[in-house]
C-alpha positions as CSV (number, residue, x, y, z in Angstrom):
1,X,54.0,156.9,73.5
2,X,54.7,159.7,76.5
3,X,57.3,161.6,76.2
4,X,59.3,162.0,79.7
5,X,60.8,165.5,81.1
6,X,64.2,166.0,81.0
7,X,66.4,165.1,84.3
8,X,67.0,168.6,84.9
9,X,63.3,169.4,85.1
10,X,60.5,170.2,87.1
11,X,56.5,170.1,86.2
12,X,54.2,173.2,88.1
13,X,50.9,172.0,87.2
14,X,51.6,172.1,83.3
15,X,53.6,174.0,83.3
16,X,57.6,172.5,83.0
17,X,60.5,174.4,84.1
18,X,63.9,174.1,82.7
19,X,67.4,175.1,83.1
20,X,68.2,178.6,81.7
21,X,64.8,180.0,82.9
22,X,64.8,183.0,84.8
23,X,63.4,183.2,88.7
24,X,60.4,185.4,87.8
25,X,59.3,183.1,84.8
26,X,60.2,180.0,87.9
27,X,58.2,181.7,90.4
28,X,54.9,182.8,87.7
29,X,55.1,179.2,87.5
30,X,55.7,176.8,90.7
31,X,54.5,180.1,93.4
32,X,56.3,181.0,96.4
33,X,59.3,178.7,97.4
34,X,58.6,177.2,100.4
35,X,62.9,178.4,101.7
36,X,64.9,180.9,100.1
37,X,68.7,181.1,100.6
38,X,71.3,183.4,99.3
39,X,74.3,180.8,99.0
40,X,77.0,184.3,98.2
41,X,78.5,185.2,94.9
42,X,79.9,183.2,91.9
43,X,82.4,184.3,89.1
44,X,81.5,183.1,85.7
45,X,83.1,184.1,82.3
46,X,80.8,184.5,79.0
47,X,80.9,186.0,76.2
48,X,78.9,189.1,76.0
49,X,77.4,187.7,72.4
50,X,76.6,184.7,73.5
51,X,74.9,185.5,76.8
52,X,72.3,187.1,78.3
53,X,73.5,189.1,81.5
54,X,72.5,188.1,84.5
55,X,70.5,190.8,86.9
56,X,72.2,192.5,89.1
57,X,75.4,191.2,87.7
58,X,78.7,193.2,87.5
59,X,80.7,192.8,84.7
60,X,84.4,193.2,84.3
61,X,86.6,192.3,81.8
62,X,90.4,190.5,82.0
63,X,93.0,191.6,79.5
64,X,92.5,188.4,77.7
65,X,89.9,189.6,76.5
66,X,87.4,187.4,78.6
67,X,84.6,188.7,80.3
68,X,83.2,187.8,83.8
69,X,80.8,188.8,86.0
70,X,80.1,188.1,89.3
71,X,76.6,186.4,90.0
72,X,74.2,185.9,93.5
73,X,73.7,182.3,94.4
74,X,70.2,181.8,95.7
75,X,68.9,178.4,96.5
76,X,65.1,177.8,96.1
77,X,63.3,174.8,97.9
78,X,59.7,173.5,96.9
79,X,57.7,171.4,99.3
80,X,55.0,170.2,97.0
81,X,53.3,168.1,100.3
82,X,53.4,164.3,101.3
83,X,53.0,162.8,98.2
84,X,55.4,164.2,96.4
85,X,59.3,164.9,96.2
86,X,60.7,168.0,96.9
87,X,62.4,170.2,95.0
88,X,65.9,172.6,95.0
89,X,66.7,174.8,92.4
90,X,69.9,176.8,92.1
91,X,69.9,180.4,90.4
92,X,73.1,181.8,89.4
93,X,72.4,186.2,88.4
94,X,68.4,184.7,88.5
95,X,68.9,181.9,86.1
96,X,68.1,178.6,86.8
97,X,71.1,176.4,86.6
98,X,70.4,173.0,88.4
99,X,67.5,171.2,89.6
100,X,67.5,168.8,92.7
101,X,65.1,166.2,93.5
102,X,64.4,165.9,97.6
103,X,63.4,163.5,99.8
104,X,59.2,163.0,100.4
105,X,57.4,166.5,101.1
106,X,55.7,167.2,104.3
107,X,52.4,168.9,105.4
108,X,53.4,172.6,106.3
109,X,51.4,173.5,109.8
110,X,49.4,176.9,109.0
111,X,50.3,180.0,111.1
């Protein structure tokens, strides 16, 4: 029996990229994106234990005693060519937090 990816997944060659991963590990994977886009800036609370901290993050805490920190949204899109679907990933502080699944690639004309 095969054993299918889960939803939120994408296969690179053999290589399978989940949620939770971080862009670099994404990108040492898949390549270059074929579009980048900063979406802005997210707050998200955590709890410094349970966490690992986003990059670039800045961290402030409520007198709760919940913590937050305020994350970059970038969007990544993968055009893997005509036969395939394309991709969008979502980073939140450089993790991956959502994988989309486009519409039929296209050929990309060369400069």
């Amino acid at each position: 029996m095969f054993a299918s990816d889960p939803a939120h997944a994408l296969r690179c060659g053999s290589k399978l990229v989940l949620e939770g991963m971080l862009e670099m590990e994404v990108q040492a994977h898949c390549g270059e994106p074929t579009a980048v886009r900063n979406l802005g800036y997210v707050i998200r609370s955590f709890h410094p234990l349970a966490h690992r901290q986003a990059m670039g993050a800045v961290l402030f805490r409520h007198g709760s005693g919940n913590y937050y920190q305020e994350v970059l949204v970038t969007e990544y899109v993968y055009n893997f060519g005509p036969s395939k679907l394309m991709r969008k990933l979502r980073f939140e502080g450089g993790i991956l937090t959502d994988v989309e699944t486009l519409g039929r690639g296209y050929l990309e004309k060369k400069r």
